[in-house]
C-alpha positions in Angstrom: -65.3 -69.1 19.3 -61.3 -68.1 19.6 -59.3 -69.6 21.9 -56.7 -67.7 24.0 -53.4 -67.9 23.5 -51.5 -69.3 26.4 -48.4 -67.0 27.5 -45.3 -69.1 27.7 -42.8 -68.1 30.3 -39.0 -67.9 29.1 -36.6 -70.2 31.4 -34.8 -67.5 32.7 -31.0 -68.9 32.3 -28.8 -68.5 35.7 -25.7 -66.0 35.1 -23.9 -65.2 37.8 -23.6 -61.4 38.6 -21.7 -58.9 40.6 -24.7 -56.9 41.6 -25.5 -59.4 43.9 -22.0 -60.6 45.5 -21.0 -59.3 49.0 -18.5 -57.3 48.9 -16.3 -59.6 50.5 -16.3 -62.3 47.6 -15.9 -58.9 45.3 -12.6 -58.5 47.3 -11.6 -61.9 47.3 -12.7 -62.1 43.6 -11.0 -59.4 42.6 -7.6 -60.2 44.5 -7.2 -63.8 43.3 -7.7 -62.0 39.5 -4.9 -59.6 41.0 -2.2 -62.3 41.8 -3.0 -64.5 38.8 -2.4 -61.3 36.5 0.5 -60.2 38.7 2.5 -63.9 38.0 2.5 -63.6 34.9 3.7 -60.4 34.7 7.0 -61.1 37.0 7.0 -64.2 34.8 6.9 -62.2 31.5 9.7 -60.3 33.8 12.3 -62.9 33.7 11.6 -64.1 30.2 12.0 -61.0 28.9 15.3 -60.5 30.7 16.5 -64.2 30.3 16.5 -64.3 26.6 18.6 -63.2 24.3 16.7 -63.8 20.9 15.5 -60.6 19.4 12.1 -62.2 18.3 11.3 -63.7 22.0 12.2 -60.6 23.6 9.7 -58.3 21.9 7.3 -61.3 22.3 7.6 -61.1 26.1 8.3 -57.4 26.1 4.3 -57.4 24.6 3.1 -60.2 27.2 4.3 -58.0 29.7 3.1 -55.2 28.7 -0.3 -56.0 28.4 -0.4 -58.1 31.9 1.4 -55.3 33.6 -1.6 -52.9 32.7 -4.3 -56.1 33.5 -2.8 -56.2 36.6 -2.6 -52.4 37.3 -5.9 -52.3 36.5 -6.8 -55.1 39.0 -4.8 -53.4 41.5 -6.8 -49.9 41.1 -9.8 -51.8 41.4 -8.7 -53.6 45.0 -8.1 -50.0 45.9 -11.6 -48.7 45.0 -13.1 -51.7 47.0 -10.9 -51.5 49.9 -11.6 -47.4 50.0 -15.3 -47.9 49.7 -15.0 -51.4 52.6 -13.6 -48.3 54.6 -16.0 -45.7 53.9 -19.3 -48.3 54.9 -17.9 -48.3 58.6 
């Protein structure tokens, strides 16, 4: 006579989602991302305009480049949340 095979259940591993966040801790989330991107920007800012070596200008000229459009992209995203915060009431 066979024997069954048991059915082993995979340990489903714990990742943390967005689906089911409120959309408060979305916001707050979202607009702590927002401000972190946004200091390094303005700090990328100053760099940029402090320095007078060639090489570490285009450096920081990159740096704030890319975290200005992070943090545009942040911002568009608090808009979309706020807008749709609105639209629920």
């Amino acid at each position: 006579m066979a024997k069954k095979k048991k059915v082993r259940k995979k340990a489903s591993s714990s990742k943390v989602t967005t689906k089911g966040l409120s959309n408060q801790r979305k916001f707050n989330m979202v607009f702590k991302r927002f401000v972190f991107f946004l200091i390094f920007f303005v700090l990328f800012l100053v760099l940029n305009l402090v320095t007078s070596n060639e090489l570490w200008s285009k450096v920081f000229e990159f740096g704030k480049l890319v975290f200005g459009f992070i943090s545009a992209a942040f911002l568009i995203v608090l808009l979309i949340l706020w807008f749709m915060k609105i639209m629920k009431k």
